[in-house]
Structures are given as C-alpha cells and as structure tokens.
C-alpha positions as CSV (number, residue, x, y, z in Angstrom):
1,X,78.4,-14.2,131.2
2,X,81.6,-14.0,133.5
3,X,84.2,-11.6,131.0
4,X,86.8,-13.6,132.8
5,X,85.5,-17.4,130.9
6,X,85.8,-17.6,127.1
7,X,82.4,-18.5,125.6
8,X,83.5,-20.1,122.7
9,X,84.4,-24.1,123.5
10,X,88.1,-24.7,123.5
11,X,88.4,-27.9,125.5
12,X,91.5,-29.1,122.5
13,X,93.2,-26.1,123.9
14,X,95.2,-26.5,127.0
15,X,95.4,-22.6,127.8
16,X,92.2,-21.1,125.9
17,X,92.5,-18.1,123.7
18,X,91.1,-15.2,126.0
19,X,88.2,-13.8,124.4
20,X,87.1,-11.2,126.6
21,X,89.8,-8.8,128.1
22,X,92.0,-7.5,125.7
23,X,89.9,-4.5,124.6
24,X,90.3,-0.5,125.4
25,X,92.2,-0.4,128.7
26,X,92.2,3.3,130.3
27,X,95.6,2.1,132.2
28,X,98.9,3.7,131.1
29,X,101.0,1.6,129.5
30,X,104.7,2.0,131.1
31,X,107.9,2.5,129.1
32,X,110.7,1.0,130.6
33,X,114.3,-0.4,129.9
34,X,112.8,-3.9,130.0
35,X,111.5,-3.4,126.4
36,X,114.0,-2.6,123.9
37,X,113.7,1.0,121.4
38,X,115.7,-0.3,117.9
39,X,117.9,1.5,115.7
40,X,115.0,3.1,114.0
41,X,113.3,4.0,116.7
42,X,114.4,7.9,117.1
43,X,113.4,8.0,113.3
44,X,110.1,6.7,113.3
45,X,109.4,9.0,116.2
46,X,110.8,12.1,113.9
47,X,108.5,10.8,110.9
48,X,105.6,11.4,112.6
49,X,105.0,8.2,114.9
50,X,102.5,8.9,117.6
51,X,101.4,4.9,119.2
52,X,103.3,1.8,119.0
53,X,102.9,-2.2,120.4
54,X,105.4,-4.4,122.1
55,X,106.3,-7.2,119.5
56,X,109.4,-9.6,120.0
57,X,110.0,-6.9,123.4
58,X,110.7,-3.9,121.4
59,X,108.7,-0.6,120.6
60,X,107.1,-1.3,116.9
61,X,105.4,1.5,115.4
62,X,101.8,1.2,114.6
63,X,100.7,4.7,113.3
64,X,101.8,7.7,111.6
65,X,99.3,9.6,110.1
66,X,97.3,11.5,112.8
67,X,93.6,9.7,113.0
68,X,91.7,13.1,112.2
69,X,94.1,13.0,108.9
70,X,92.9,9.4,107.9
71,X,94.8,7.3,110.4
72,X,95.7,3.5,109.2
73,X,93.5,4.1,106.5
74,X,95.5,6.8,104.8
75,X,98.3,5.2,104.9
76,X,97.1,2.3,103.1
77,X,97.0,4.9,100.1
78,X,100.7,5.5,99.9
79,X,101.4,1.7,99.8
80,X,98.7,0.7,97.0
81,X,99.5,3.7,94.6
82,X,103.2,4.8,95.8
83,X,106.2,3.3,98.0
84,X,106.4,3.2,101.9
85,X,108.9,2.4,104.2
86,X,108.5,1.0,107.8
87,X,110.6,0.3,110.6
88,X,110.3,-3.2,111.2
89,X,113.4,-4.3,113.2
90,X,111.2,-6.3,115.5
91,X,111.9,-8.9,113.5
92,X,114.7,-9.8,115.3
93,X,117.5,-12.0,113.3
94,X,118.9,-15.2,114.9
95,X,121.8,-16.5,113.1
96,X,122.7,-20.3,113.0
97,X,126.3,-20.6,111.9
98,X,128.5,-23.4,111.4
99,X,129.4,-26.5,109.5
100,X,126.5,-28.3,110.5
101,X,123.8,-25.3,110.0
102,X,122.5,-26.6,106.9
103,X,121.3,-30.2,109.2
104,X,120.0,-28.0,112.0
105,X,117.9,-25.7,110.1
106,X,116.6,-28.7,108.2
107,X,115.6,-30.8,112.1
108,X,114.2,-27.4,112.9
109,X,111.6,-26.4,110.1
110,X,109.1,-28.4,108.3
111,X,110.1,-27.7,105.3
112,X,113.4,-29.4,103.2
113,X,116.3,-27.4,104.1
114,X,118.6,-28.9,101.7
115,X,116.7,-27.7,98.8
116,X,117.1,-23.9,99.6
117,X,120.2,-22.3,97.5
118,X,122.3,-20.0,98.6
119,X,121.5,-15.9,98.8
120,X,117.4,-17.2,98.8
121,X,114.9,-16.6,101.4
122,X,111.7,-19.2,102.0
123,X,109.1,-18.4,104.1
124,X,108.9,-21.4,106.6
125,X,107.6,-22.5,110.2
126,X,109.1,-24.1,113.3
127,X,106.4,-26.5,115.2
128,X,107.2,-28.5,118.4
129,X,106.5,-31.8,119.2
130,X,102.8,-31.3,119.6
131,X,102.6,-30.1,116.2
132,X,102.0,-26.5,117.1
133,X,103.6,-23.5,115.7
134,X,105.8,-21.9,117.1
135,X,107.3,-19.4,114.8
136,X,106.5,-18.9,111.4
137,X,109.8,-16.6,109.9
138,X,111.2,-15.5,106.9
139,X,114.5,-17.8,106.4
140,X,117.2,-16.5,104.8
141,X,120.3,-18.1,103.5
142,X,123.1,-16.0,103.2
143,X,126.1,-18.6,103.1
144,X,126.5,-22.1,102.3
145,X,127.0,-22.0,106.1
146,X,124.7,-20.0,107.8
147,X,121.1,-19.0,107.7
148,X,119.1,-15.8,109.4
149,X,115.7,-16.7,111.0
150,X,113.7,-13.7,110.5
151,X,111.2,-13.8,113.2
152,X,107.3,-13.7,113.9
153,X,106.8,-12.4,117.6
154,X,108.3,-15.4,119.6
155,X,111.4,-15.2,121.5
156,X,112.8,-18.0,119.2
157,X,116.5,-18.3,120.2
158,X,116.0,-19.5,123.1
159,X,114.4,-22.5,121.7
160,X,116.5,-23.0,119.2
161,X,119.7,-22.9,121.8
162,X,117.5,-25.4,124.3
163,X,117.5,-27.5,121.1
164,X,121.4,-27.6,120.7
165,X,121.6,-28.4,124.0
166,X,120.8,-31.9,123.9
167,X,121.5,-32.4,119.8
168,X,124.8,-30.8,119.6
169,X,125.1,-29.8,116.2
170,X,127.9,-28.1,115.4
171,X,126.4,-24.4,115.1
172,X,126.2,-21.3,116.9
173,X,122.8,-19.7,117.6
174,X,122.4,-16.2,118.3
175,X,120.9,-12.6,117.4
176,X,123.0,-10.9,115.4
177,X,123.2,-6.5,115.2
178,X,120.7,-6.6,111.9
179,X,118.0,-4.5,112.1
180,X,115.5,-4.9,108.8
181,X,113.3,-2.2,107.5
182,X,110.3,-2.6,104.0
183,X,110.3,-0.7,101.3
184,X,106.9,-2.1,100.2
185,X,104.4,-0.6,96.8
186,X,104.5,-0.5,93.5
187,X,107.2,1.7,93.3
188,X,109.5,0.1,95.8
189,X,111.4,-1.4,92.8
190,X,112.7,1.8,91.6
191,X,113.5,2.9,95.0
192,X,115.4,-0.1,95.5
193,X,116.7,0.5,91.0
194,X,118.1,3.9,92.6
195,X,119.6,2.4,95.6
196,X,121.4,-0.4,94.6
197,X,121.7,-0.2,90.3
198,X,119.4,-2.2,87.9
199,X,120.2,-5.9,89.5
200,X,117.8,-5.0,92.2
201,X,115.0,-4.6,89.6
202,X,115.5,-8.4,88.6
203,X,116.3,-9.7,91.9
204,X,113.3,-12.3,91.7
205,X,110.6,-13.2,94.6
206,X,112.8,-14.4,97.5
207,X,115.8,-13.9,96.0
208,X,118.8,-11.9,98.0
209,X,121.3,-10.1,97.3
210,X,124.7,-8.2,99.0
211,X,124.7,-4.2,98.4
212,X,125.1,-1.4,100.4
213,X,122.3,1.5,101.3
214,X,124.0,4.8,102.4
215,X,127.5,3.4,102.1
216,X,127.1,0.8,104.5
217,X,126.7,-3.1,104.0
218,X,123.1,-4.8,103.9
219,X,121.0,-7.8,102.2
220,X,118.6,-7.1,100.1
221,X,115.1,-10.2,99.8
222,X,112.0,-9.7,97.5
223,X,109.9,-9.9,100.7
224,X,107.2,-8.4,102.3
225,X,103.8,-8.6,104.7
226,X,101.5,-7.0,102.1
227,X,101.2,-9.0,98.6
228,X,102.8,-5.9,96.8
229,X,105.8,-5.5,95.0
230,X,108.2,-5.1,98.3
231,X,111.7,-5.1,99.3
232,X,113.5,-5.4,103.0
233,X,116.6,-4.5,103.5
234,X,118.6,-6.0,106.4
235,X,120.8,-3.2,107.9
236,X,124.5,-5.1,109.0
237,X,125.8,-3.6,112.5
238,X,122.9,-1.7,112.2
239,X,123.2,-0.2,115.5
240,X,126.0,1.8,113.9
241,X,124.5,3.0,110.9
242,X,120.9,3.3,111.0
243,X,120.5,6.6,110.5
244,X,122.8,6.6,107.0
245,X,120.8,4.0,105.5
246,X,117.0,4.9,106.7
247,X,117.8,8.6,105.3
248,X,119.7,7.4,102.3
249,X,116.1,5.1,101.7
250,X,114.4,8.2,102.4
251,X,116.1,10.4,99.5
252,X,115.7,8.0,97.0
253,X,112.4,7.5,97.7
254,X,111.6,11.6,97.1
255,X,110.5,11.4,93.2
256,X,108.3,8.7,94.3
257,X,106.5,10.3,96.7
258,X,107.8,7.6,99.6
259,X,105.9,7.9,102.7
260,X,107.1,6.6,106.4
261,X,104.1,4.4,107.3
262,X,103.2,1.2,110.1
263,X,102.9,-2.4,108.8
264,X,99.7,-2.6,106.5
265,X,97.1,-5.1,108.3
266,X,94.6,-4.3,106.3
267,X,96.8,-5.0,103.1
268,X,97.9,-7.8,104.8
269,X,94.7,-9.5,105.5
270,X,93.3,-9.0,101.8
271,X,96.6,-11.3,100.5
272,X,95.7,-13.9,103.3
273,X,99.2,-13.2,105.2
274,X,98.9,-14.2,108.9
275,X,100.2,-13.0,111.9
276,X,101.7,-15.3,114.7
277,X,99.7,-14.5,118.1
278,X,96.8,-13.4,116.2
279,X,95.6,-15.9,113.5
280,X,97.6,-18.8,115.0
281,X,100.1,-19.9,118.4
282,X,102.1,-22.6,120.0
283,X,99.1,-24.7,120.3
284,X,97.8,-23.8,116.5
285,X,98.3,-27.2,113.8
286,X,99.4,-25.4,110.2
287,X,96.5,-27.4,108.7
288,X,94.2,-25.1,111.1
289,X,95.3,-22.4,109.3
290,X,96.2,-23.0,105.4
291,X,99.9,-24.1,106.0
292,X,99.4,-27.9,105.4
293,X,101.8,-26.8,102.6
294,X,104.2,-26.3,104.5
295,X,104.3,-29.8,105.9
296,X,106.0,-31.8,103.2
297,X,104.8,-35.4,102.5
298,X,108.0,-36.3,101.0
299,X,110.5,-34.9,103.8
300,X,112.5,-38.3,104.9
301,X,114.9,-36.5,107.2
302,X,113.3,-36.2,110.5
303,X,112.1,-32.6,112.2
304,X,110.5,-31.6,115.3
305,X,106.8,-32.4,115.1
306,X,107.1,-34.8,112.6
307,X,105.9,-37.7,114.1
308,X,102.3,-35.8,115.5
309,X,102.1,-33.8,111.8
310,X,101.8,-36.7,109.9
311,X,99.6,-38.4,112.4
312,X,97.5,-35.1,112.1
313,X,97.8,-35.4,108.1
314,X,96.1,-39.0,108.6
315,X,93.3,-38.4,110.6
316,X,92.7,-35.6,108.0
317,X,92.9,-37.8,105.2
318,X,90.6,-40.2,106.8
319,X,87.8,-37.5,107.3
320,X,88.4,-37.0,111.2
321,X,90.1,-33.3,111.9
322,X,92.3,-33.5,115.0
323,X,90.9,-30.0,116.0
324,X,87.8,-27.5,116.8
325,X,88.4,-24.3,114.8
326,X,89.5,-24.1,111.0
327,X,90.6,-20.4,110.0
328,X,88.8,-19.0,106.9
329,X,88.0,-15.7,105.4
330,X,84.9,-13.8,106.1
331,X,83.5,-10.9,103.9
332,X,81.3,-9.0,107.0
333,X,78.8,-6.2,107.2
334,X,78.8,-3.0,109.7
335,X,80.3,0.4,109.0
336,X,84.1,0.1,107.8
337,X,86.4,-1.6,110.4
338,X,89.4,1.2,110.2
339,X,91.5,0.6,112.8
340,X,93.0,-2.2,114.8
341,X,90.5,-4.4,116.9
342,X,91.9,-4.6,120.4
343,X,89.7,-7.8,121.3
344,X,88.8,-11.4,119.8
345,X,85.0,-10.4,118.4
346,X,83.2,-13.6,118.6
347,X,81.0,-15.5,116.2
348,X,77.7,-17.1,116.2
349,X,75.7,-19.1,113.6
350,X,72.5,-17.1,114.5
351,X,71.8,-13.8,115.6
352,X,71.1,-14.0,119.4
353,X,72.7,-17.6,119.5
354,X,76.0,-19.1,121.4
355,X,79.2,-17.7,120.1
356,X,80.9,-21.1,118.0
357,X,84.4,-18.9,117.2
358,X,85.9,-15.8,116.8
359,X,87.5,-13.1,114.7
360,X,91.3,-12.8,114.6
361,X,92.4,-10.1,112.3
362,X,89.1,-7.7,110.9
363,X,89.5,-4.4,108.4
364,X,88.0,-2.6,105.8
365,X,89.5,-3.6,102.0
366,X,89.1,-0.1,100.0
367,X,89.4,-2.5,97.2
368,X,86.0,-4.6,97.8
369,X,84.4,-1.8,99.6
370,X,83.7,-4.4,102.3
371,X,85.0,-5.2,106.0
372,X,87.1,-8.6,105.3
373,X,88.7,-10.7,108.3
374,X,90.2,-13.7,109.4
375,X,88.6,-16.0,111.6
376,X,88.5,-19.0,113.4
377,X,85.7,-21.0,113.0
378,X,83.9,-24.7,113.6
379,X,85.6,-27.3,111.2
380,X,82.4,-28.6,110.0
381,X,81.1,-25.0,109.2
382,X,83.9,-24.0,107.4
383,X,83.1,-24.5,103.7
384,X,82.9,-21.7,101.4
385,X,79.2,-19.6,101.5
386,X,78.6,-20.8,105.1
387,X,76.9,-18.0,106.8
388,X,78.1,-16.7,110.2
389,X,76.9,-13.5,112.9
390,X,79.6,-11.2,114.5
391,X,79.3,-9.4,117.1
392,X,80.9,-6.0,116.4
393,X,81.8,-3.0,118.9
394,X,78.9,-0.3,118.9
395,X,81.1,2.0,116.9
396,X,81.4,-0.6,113.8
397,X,78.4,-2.8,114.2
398,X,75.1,-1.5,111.9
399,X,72.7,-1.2,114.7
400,X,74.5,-1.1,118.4
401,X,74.1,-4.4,120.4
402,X,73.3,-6.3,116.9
403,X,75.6,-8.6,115.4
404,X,76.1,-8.1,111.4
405,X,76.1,-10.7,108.6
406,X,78.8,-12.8,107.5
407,X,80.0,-14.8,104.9
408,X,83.3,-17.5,104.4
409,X,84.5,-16.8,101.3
410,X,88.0,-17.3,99.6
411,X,91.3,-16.2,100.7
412,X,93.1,-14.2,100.0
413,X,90.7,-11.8,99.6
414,X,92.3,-10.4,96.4
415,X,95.0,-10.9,93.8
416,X,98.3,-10.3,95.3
417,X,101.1,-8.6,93.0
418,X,103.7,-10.8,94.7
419,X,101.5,-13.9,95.3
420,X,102.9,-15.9,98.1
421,X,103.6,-19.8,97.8
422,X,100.4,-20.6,98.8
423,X,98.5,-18.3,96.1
424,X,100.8,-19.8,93.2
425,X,99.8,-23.6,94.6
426,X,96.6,-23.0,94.2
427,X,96.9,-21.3,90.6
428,X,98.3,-24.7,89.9
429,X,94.9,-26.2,91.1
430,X,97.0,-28.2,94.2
431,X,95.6,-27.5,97.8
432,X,98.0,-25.5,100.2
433,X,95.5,-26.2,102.9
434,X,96.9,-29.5,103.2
C-alpha cells in the first residue's frame, strides 16, 4: 500500500490523521530562533537533558536519564516511589482579564464558568462550532476578574483574540511572563510542606494558592499529568527568576531524593489522561474520547459548539453515533513498549486483515506488567473484551512482521492517587463518557 494514503477509513474526517509517515526520520532536526527555549531551558539541559519535542513552539524536554541507564523507564521509578520535577513551561498561560472575563471564559468552554470560585483550577475544554476540540487546558482562576488558560499544544490565543474580535467583551487576552514547572510523586507534598509551610499540605485537588518559591511570587494548583499526588507551580515574571525558584525546588527536594525527569506518558496513560494531538484534535467530538462530561446538559448560557454538541448528544442518545472511531483502552501483547512510539500503529480485527483504527498513545505499565495504550477504534467494536490485532515495530512486536493480541479493557488502566473528575464520576456509578 502507498505509505502516503491512510489505510484506516476516515471519510468523517476532513483532513485524515496520517498514519504512515511520522516514524524514525534520519533528517536533522534544525534549531532555530523560530521556536522558543523557556526559562528552564538552560536547567533542564544542566540536569542531564539530552532530546526534546516542539510543543506549543518551544523546546520541551523529553528525556533525562541516558537510555543505556533505563531511559523513560527509569525515570518512571522516581515519580512512583519518590518526587520529580519537570520543566513544563510549554504550557503557555493566556490571561483573560477584565470585568467581563468571567462571561467570556464561560462563551468559551463547555463547561459552567460561573460555578468556578476563586483561587480554583478545573480542567476544561474549548470546542468550535463543529464540536471539535480545540484545546483541552487547565483553567485557573486567580481573581474574581481574571482567569489563566493553561494550555494543551494549540496556539490558543489567537483564537481566543479572533473571538473578541467580533464579541467584544470587555477583556484583554494575552500570554502572560509565567512559566509553570510539576513537582509530581508521592512525596511532592512535603516538597511543596518545605517550600511554602503546612497550608500547602491541605491545599485540596485543584485548589490554588499565592506563595513564593525562592523568594519570588508564584501560584501554587494540586495538578498534574500523572494521577499522583502532584503540584505545579506557576513561576510570575518568570523570565526574571527562574533560576531562584527551580534551584530553590531543587534543595527542598534533596531529603526526598527529587529527581529532574520528562513528563511521564506511561504514568499518564495508566490514569487515562490524554494528550491533545495525540488521543484527540480540532476535528475530535469529546464523546469520542470520554469527555461527554465535560459537555453539561444543564448549561443555559450559550458556548461555542453548543448548538452541534447537543445535536451530537442526541443522535447518541437515540443509538446513532455521529462518528467512526471511539477511543478505549487496550491491554496488548509484544515485548514492553519503553519508549515513545513515533508513528500511529494501526489495528485490525484479525491477524492478516484490513487495519479498522489505530493506536494513539502505547507503553509498558510496570504496575500490570503489560503494554497498555490508547486507541482509536470502530464505534461498534468498542465494548469492553472486544478483541483487536496491532501491528507493532519489529523491535516490540513477538514475532517480527506479526501483529500481537489485544484486548479493550477499562480506563484508566489503574487507580489514580489523585483521581481526575472523570474517575470520581464514575466511582459514583454516573457515565463521564457521556
């Protein structure tokens, strides 16, 4: 087959996921002015950081530990049993400020604006008219008037400015001089205890608070991508004081045997935690992938996407999904997955037979001694024991050229310490799908 044509049938899509060309490329990637090095970036490079990836245009570390020393997978270790940090100021912070910032926020995201307090963070998504998501942040609301959109890798501001264009609320928009970094593990609440005094120890999931980290002001959420106890600290003017507060971060975390590591995939995957470009995109409905709970039935104020969302919710309810794929979890054979996969592996329902979807995020969970991944999948094959076929790259698959066994099961893959809305919804026996 022609690498250049997906195999898998995406005719709901107007520009089809490519399937076939983003794998091992022997072509220098160039650095350049035209992508942006953060605050942290001359500290991750003294910690030990030897590759990185372009998210929101900037330099984002994506490995420390050397891979003849254990690579991605010994730095899971550190996260599970200690404390990490990592230098995440890719997520970019675009602050919407003004007397009407509370009604623009609330046209913007699916969820109810009004309902979030003051000095709290929700996670929350931004869909356009379509329906299709286009950003899927961590909000934070640090005044009464004015909110931080803590993004996923879309240029977002831009958007959100083309918005006000035409609406003209009274707000600003723009991206503000805060650079965040995680403190994520189970000992990330005494690092934070040491750094800020015992209120960070209560500071509950979501909640924020004001503090400063090596003299200097910051914000402090109970966030994080992992489903561990976690912490990110949002750096003010933090092209000014980087250094003070990632080395102040760095001392305290000493007796705790803190460890400078890149964003946990594989810990990340197990608490069902997605990431925006790989397990969904602009032209992605949330109900494809588990976010139907984020699109409140009850909402009466009117958002973008509204309109096609609840049309979308309808031909749900009535038995008739509006799209192809359905994302689900799949526990998979072959030799552990232990590093990132640089391609879309597709799936079959036989061995030998057309690929029907493909695999979005793969690893290997240390915890269930199995390869687990995220993947998208026919609707009407989705349902939980449904057997699948991947085809792996020679160096994971069993036998080379043979695709390996698969199985949907539940997500997330395992209890999460800080269980995201989603996990507590469906503690409470509701369905977060929809």
């Amino acid at each position: 087959m022609d690498n250049n044509v997906p195999s898998v049938d995406q005719t709901d899509r107007a520009v089809p996921i490519n399937l076939r060309q983003s794998g091992p490329t022997p072509v220098e990637m160039l650095i350049d002015t035209r992508v942006r090095k953060s605050p942290y970036w001359e500290l991750s490079v003294q910690q030990g950081c030897w590759r990185a990836s372009i998210y929101n245009r900037m330099y984002h570390p994506r490995g420390y530990i050397p891979r003849e020393e254990g690579g991605m997978m010994a730095e899971y270790q550190p996260l599970v049993n200690d404390v990490t940090l990592w230098n995440v100021a890719v997520e970019r912070q675009i602050q919407v400020k003004g007397p009407d910032a509370e009604a623009f926020v609330d046209y913007v995201i699916t969820r109810d604006a009004t309902k979030i307090p003051v000095m709290r963070a929700r996670y929350v998504i931004l869909c356009n008219e379509a329906g299709g998501i286009l950003n899927d942040p961590i909000l934070l609301r640090v005044a009464i008037d004015e909110f931080w959109f803590s993004l996923s890798d879309t240029d977002l501001m831009l958007w959100l400015q083309g918005v006000n264009v035409g609406k003209k609320f009274d707000v600003t928009i723009q991206e503000i001089d805060v650079a965040p970094v995680q403190v994520q593990g189970p000992k990330s609440v005494d690092v934070i205890a040491d750094l800020v005094g015992e209120e960070g120890r209560e500071l509950p999931s979501y909640g924020l608070m004001e503090a400063q980290v090596g003299g200097h002001d910051v914000i402090i959420s109970q966030t994080g991508f992992t489903g561990e106890k976690g912490y990110e600290i949002y750096l003010k003017d933090a092209t000014k004081y980087a250094e003070d507060m990632w080395n102040a971060v760095l001392e305290a975390g000493q007796p705790y045997n803190l460890r400078v590591v890149a964003p946990s995939h594989h810990r990340r995957i197990a608490a069902g935690i997605l990431s925006w470009g790989q397990d969904m995109d602009f032209e992605t409905l949330p109900f494809q992938v588990n976010l139907g709970y984020q699109v409140p039935r009850k909402k009466e104020a009117d958002y973008i996407g509204k309109a096609r969302l609840e049309e979308a919710r309808a031909q749900l309810d009535a038995g008739n999904p509006p799209y192809r794929t359905q994302l689900v979890g799949l526990l998979l054979g072959g030799k552990p997955i232990t590093d990132y996969a640089p391609d879309f592996w597709l799936v079959s329902d036989s061995p030998g037979s057309d690929p029907v979807g493909y695999v979005t995020s793969p690893w290997y969970s240390p915890e269930l001694e199995a390869n687990i991944a995220m993947a998208h999948v026919p609707v009407d094959s989705s349902a939980l024991g449904t057997e699948f076929w991947v085809q792996l790259p020679d160096e994971y698959a069993d036998k080379p050229g043979e695709p390996v066994h698969a199985e949907v099961v539940e997500m997330p893959f395992r209890p999460s310490v800080n269980p995201s809305q989603r996990e507590r919804l469906k503690t409470r026996g509701l369905d977060a799908a929809v």
